[in-house]
C-alpha positions as CSV (number, residue, x, y, z in Angstrom):
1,X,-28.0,-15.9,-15.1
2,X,-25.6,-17.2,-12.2
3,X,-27.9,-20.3,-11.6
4,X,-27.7,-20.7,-15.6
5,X,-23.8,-20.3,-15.1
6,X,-23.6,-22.9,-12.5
7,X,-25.7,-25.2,-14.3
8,X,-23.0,-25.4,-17.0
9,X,-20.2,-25.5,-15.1
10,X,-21.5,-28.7,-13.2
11,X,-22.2,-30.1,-16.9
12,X,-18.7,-29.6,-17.9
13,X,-17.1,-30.4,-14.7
14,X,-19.3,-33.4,-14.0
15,X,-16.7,-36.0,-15.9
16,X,-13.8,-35.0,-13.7
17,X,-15.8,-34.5,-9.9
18,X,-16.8,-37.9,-10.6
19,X,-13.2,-39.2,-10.8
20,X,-12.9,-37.9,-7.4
21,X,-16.1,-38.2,-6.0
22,X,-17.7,-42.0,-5.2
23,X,-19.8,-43.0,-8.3
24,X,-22.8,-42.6,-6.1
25,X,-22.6,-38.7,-5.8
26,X,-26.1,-37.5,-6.8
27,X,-26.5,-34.3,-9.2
28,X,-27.6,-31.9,-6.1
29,X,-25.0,-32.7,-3.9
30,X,-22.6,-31.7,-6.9
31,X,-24.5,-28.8,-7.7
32,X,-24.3,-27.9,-3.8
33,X,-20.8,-28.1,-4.4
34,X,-20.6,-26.1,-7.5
35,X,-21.8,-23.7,-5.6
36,X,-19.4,-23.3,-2.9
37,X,-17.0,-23.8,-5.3
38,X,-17.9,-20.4,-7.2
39,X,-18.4,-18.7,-4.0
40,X,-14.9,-19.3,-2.7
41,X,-13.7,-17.9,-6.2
42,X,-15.9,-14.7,-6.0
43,X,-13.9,-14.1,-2.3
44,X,-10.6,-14.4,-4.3
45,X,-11.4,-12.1,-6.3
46,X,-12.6,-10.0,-3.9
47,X,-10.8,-5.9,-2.8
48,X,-10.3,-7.8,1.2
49,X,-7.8,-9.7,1.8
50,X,-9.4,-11.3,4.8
51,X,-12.1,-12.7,2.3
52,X,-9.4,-13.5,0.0
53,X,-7.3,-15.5,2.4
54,X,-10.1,-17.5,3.3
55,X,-11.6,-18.0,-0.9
56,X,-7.8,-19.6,-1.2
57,X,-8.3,-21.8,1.7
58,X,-11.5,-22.9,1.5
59,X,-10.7,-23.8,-2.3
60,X,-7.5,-25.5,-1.6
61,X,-9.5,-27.9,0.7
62,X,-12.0,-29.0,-1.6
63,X,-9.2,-30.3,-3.6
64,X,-8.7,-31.1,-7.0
65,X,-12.5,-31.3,-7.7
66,X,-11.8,-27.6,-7.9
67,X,-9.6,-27.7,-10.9
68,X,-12.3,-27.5,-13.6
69,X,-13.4,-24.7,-12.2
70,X,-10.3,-22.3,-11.9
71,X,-9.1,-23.5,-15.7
72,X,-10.4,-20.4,-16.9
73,X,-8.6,-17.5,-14.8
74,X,-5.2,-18.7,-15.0
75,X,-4.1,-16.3,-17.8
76,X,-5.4,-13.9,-16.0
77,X,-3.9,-13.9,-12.3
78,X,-1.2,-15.6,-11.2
79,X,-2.9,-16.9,-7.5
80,X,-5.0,-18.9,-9.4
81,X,-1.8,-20.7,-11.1
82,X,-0.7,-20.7,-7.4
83,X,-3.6,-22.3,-5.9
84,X,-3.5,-25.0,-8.4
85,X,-0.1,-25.6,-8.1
86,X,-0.6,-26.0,-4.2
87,X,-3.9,-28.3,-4.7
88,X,-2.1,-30.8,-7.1
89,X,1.0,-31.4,-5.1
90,X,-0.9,-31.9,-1.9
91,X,-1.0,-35.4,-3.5
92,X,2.5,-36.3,-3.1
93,X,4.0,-37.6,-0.8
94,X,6.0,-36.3,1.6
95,X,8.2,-39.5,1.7
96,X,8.2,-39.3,-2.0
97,X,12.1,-40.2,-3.1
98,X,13.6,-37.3,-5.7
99,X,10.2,-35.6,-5.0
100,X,9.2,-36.8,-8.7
101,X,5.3,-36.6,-9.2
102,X,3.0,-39.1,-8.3
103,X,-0.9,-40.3,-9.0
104,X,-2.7,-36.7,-9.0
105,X,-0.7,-34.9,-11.8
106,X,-1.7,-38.0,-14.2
107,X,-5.5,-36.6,-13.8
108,X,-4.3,-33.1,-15.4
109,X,-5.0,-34.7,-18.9
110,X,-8.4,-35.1,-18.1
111,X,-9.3,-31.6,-17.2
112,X,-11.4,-29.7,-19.6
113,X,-8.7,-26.9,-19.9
114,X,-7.1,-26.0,-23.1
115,X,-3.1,-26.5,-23.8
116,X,-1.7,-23.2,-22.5
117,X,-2.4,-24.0,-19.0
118,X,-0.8,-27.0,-19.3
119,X,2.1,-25.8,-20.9
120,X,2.0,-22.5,-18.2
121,X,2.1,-25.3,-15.3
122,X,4.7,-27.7,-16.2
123,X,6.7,-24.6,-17.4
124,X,6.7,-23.6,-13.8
125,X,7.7,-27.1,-12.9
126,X,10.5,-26.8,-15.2
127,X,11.8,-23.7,-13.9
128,X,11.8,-25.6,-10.5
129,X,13.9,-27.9,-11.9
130,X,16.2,-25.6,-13.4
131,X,16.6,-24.1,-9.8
132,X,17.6,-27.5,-7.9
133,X,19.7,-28.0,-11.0
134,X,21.5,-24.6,-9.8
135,X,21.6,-25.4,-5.9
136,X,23.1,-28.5,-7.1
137,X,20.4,-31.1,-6.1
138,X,21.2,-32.8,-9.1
139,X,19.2,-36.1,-8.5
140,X,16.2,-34.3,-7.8
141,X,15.9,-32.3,-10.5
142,X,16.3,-35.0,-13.0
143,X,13.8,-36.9,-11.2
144,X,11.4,-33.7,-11.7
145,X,12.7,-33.1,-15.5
146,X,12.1,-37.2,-15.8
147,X,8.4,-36.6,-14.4
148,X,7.3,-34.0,-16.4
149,X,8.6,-35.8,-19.9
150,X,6.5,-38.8,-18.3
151,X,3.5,-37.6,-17.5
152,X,3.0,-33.9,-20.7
153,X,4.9,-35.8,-23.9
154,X,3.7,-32.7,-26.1
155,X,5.6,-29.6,-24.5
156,X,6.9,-27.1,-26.7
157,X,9.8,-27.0,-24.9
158,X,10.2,-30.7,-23.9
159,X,13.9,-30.0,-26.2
160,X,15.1,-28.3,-23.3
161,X,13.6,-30.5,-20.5
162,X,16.3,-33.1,-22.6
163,X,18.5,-31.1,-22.2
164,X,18.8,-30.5,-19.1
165,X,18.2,-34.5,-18.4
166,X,21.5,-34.7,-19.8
167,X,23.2,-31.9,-18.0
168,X,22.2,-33.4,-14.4
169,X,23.3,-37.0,-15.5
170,X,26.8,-35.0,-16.1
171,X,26.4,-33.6,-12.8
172,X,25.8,-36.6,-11.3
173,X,28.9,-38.7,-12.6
174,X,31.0,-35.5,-12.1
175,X,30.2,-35.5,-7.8
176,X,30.3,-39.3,-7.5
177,X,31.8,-41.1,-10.6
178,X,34.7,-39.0,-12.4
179,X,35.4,-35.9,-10.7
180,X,36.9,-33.5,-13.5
181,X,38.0,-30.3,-11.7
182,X,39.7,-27.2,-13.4
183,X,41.6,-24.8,-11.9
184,X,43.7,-21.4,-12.4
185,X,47.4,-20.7,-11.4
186,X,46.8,-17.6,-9.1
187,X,48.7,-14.5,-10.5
188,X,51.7,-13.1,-8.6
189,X,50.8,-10.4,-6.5
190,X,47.3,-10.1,-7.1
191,X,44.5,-11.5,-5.0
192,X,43.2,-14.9,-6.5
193,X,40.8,-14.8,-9.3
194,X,42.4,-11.2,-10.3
195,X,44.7,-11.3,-13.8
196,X,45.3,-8.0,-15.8
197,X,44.6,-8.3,-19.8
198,X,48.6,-9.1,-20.8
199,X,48.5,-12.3,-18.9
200,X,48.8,-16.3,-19.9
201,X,46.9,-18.4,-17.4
202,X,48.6,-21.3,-16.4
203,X,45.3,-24.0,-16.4
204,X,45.4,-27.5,-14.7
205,X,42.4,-30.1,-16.0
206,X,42.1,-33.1,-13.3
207,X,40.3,-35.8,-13.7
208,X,40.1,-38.4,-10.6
209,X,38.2,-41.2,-9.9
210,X,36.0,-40.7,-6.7
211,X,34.1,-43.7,-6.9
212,X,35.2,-47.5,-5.0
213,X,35.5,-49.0,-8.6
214,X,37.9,-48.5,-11.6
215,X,36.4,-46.9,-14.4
216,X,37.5,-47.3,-18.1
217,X,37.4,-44.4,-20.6
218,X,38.0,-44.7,-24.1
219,X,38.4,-41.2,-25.8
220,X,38.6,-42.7,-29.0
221,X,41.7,-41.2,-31.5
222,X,42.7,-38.0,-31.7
223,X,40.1,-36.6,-29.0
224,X,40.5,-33.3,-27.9
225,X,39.6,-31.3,-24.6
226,X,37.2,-28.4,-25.8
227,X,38.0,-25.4,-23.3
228,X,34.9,-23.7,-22.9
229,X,35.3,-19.6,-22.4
230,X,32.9,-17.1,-21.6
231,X,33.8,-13.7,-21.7
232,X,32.4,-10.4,-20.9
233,X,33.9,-7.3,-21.5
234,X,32.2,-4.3,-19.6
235,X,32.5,-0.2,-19.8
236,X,31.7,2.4,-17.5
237,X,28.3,3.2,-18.5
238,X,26.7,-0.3,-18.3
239,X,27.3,-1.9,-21.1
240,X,28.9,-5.0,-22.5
241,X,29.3,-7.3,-25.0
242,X,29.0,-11.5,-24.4
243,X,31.3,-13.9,-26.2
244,X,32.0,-17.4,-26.2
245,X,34.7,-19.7,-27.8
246,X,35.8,-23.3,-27.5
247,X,39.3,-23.8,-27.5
248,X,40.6,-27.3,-28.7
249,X,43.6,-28.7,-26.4
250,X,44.8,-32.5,-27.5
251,X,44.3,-35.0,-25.0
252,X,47.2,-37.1,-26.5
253,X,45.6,-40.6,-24.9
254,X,43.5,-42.7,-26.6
255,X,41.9,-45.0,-23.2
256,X,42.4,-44.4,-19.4
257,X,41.8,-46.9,-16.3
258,X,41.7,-45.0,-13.2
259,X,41.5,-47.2,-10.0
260,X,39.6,-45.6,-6.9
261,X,41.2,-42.1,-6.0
262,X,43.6,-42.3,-9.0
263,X,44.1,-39.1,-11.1
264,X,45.2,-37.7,-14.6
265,X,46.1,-34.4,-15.2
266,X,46.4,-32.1,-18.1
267,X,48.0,-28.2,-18.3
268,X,47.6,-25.6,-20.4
269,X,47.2,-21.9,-20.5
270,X,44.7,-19.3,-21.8
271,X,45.8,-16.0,-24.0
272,X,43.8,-13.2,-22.1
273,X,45.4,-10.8,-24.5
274,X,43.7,-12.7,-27.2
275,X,40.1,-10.7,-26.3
276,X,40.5,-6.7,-27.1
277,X,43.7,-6.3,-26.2
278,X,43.7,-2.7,-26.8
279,X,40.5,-2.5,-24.6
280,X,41.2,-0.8,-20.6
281,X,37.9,-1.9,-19.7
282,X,36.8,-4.5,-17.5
283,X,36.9,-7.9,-18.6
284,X,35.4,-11.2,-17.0
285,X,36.0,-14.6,-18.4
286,X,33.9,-18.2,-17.0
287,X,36.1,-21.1,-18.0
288,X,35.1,-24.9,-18.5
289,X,36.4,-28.1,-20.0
290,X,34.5,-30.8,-21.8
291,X,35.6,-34.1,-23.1
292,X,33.1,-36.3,-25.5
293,X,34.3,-39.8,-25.0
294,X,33.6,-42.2,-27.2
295,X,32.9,-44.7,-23.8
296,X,32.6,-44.4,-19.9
297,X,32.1,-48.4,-18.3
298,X,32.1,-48.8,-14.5
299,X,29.8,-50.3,-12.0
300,X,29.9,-47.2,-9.9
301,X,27.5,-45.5,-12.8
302,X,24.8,-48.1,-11.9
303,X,24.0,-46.1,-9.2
304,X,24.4,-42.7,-10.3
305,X,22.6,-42.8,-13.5
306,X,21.0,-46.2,-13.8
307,X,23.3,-47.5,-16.9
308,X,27.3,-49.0,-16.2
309,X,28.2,-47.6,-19.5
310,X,27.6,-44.0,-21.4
311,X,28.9,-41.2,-23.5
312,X,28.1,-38.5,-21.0
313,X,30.5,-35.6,-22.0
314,X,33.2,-35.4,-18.5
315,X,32.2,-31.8,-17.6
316,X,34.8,-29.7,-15.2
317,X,34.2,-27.5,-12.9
318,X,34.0,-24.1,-13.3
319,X,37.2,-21.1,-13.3
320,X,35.9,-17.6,-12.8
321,X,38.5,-14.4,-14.0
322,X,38.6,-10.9,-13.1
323,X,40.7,-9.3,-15.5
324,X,41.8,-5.5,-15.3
325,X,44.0,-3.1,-17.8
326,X,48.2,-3.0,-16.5
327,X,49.1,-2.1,-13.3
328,X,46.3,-2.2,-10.9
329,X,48.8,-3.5,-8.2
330,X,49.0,-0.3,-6.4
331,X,45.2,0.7,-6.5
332,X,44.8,-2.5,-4.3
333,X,46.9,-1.1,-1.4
334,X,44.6,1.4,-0.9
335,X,41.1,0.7,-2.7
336,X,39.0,3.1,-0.5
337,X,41.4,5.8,-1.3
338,X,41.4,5.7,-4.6
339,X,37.8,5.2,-5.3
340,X,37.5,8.3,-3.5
341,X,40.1,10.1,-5.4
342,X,38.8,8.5,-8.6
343,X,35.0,9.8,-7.5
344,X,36.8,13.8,-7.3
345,X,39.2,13.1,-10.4
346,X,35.5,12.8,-12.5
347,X,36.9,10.3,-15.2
348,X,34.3,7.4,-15.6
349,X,36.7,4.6,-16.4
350,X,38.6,5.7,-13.4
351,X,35.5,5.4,-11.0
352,X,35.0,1.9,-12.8
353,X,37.6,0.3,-12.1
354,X,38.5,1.5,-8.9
355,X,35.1,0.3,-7.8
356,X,35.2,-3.1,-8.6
357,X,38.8,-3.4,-7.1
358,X,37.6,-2.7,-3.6
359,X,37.5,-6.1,-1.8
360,X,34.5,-7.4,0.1
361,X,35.1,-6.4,3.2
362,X,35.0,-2.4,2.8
363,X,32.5,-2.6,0.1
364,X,29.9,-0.8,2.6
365,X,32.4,1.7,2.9
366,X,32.5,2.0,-1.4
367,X,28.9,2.0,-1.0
368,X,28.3,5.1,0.7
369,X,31.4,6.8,-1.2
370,X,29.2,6.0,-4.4
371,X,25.7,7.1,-2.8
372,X,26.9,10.1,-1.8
373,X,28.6,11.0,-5.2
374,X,25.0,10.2,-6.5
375,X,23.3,12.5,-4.2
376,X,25.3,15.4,-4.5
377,X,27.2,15.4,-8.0
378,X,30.6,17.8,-8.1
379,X,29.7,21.0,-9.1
380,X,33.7,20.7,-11.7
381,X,36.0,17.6,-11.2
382,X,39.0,18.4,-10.1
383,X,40.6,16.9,-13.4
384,X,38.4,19.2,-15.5
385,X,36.2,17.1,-17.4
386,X,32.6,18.0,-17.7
387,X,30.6,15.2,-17.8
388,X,26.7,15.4,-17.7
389,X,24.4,14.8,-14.3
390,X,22.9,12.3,-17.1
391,X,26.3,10.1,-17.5
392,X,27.3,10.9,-14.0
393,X,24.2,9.0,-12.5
394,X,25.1,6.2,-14.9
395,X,28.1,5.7,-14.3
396,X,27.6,6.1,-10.5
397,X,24.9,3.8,-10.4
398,X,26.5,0.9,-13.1
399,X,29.3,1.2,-10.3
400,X,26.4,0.5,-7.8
401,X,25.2,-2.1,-9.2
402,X,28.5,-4.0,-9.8
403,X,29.3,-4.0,-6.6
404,X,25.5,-5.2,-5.0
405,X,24.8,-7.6,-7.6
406,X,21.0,-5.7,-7.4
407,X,19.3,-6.1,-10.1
408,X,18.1,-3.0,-9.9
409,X,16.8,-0.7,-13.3
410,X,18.4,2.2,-13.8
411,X,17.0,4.7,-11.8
412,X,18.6,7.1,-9.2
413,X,15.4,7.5,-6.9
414,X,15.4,3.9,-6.8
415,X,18.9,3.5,-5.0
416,X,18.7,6.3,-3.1
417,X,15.9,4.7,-1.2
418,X,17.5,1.4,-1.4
419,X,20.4,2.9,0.6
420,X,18.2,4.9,3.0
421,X,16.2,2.1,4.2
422,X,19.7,-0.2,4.3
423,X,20.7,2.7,7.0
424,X,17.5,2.5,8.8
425,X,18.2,0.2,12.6
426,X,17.6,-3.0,12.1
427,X,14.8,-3.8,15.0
428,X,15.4,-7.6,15.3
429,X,19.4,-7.2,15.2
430,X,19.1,-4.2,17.6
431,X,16.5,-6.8,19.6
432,X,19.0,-9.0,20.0
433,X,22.3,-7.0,21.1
């Protein structure tokens, strides 16, 4: 059966080993290979990890003549979606510029797969993208994005590899071309980013030309600036609800020339109270600004983006809020303290808010305050309240996980441990002291 099994799989593969191999290749060297070809895949798939090290290795060598072959387990185990990633980009260059793909990934569309491990690769390749998109390598995920749509022109989701062609070109004229930057008037008294829900915030939209050339905008009439908010409004027990307006603010200019390090500026403010007014819980908002000119011309775009003129939407920067019920002034004097007291007072809100208002620096001391409130639940509260061991763990651990930014599920073993081993010496720290 296996020498049947072989025999067919050097059949099928035969078109593609002969791409890589010299024409001359005769059938039994191929069928020799074929062989150590299925060999290294039974070690993979081997209980030892030993054998399975050296299946990966030994595969991963032979190069893409080995493609064919491991077609048919990649919906079933992700090292084998791994170890073809690793085998095709062993063709590109190091030296490669905007690491976009090269030669070896145009020989995809010739393996005898079928479309959902095509669609499962360049996926990948997509998320990759999306990730330099987020670490701000802007150039080189475009050239990735730009790669893919080259190379796979039938992706389902080749609407979003557009996409997000057109969010890097923003990128890219926003860090060298047209800087558009927006800020937030910090609120008296408070630590910056912090607002409580009756407030206006004062905003400031800049837009400044960071480029060595002028650069001509025409906004065409009666052009607006399309304030973008986010905003998420959270309770004690872990959930929320997500919403998202645009605000329309007039620009009030028809065409700008800005000359090398010359700016324009624009302020306005945001109605917090606008969002559940009436709500005490915690509230975030993410602010951004977009214009859609009808025109951007300057030289400087050449070598951004590869064109001296487009209709790129001018993106800003982005404004992060905080935003807390009245009066939360004095529970920042003291934020330990009144977590603590907030933690024997029993109310959930209470333990919420006081939480999130502890600042960085003594957030291992709220930490522990929180485990150990976990732990060892009050017996009463001193206000009173009986509340659950069920909604006290919640609420404890939503607290928990505010703070960490884990993404932890909800589960009370599960951060119990966490903190436990988090208390355990560290041997490389204690190494070096």
């Amino acid at each position: 059966m296996k020498q049947v099994l072989l025999a067919l799989i050097v059949f099928l593969s035969a078109g593609y080993c002969l791409i890589a191999e010299p024409p001359a290749q005769k059938q039994d060297d191929l069928y020799q290979k074929t062989k150590e070809i299925y060999s290294a895949i039974e070690k993979l798939e081997s209980g030892s990890i030993p054998e399975q090290q050296e299946g990966f290795e030994k595969l991963r060598a032979m190069g893409p003549a080995v493609l064919p072959f491991l077609s048919a387990y990649l919906k079933e185990k992700a090292v084998f979606l791994e170890l073809t990633r690793q085998i095709i980009e062993q063709g590109i260059p190091k030296n490669n510029q905007g690491g976009a793909f090269t030669a070896p990934l145009h020989n995809i569309g010739r393996l005898p797969t079928d479309a959902a491990f095509i669609e499962k690769y360049f996926y990948g390749r997509y998320l990759g993208a999306l990730k330099l998109f987020e670490q701000e390598s802007y150039n080189e995920a475009k050239d990735l994005v730009m790669a893919i749509m080259t190379i796979e022109k039938n992706l389902s989701f080749r609407n979003q590899l557009q996409l997000l062609k057109i969010q890097c070109e923003e990128r890219l004229i926003q860090s060298g071309v047209l800087k558009s930057t927006l800020t937030a008037k910090p609120r008296a008294e408070l630590p910056a980013g912090l607002y409580e829900s009756t407030d206006r915030v004062n905003l400031t939209l800049k837009l400044e030309n960071v480029s060595l050339v002028p650069i001509e905008i025409d906004f065409g009439a009666d052009n607006v600036i399309a304030l973008n908010v986010i905003f998420n409004l959270y309770d004690p027990f872990g959930s929320f609800n997500n919403k998202m307006r645009s605000e329309p603010i007039p620009l009030k200019i028809e065409k700008l020339k800005l000359n090398p390090n010359e700016k324009k500026e624009w302020e306005f403010t945001l109605e917090i109270s606008k969002d559940n007014p009436e709500s005490p819980f915690y509230k975030t908002y993410m602010l951004y600004a977009e214009i859609s000119p009808r025109n951007i011309k300057s030289e400087a775009l050449e070598k951004r983006i590869g064109i001296s003129q487009t209709i790129r939407k001018i993106v800003s920067t982005n404004v992060n809020l905080r935003v807390f019920p009245p009066e939360v002034a004095p529970v920042l004097k003291n934020p330990l303290e009144k977590l603590e007291t907030a933690i024997k007072g029993g109310v959930p809100l209470d333990i919420f808010l006081c939480s999130l208002l502890v600042p960085e620096p003594v957030q291992p001391k709220a930490i522990e305050l929180l485990i150990n409130a976990l732990e060892k639940p009050p017996v009463k509260t001193e206000s009173g309240i009986e509340i659950s061991s069920q909604v006290w763990d919640t609420v404890i651990m939503n607290c928990l996980k505010h703070i960490t930014n884990l993404p932890f599920e909800i589960n009370k073993a599960t951060w119990l441990e966490w903190f436990r081993q988090r208390q355990q010496p560290n041997p490389v720290r204690e190494k070096k002291k």
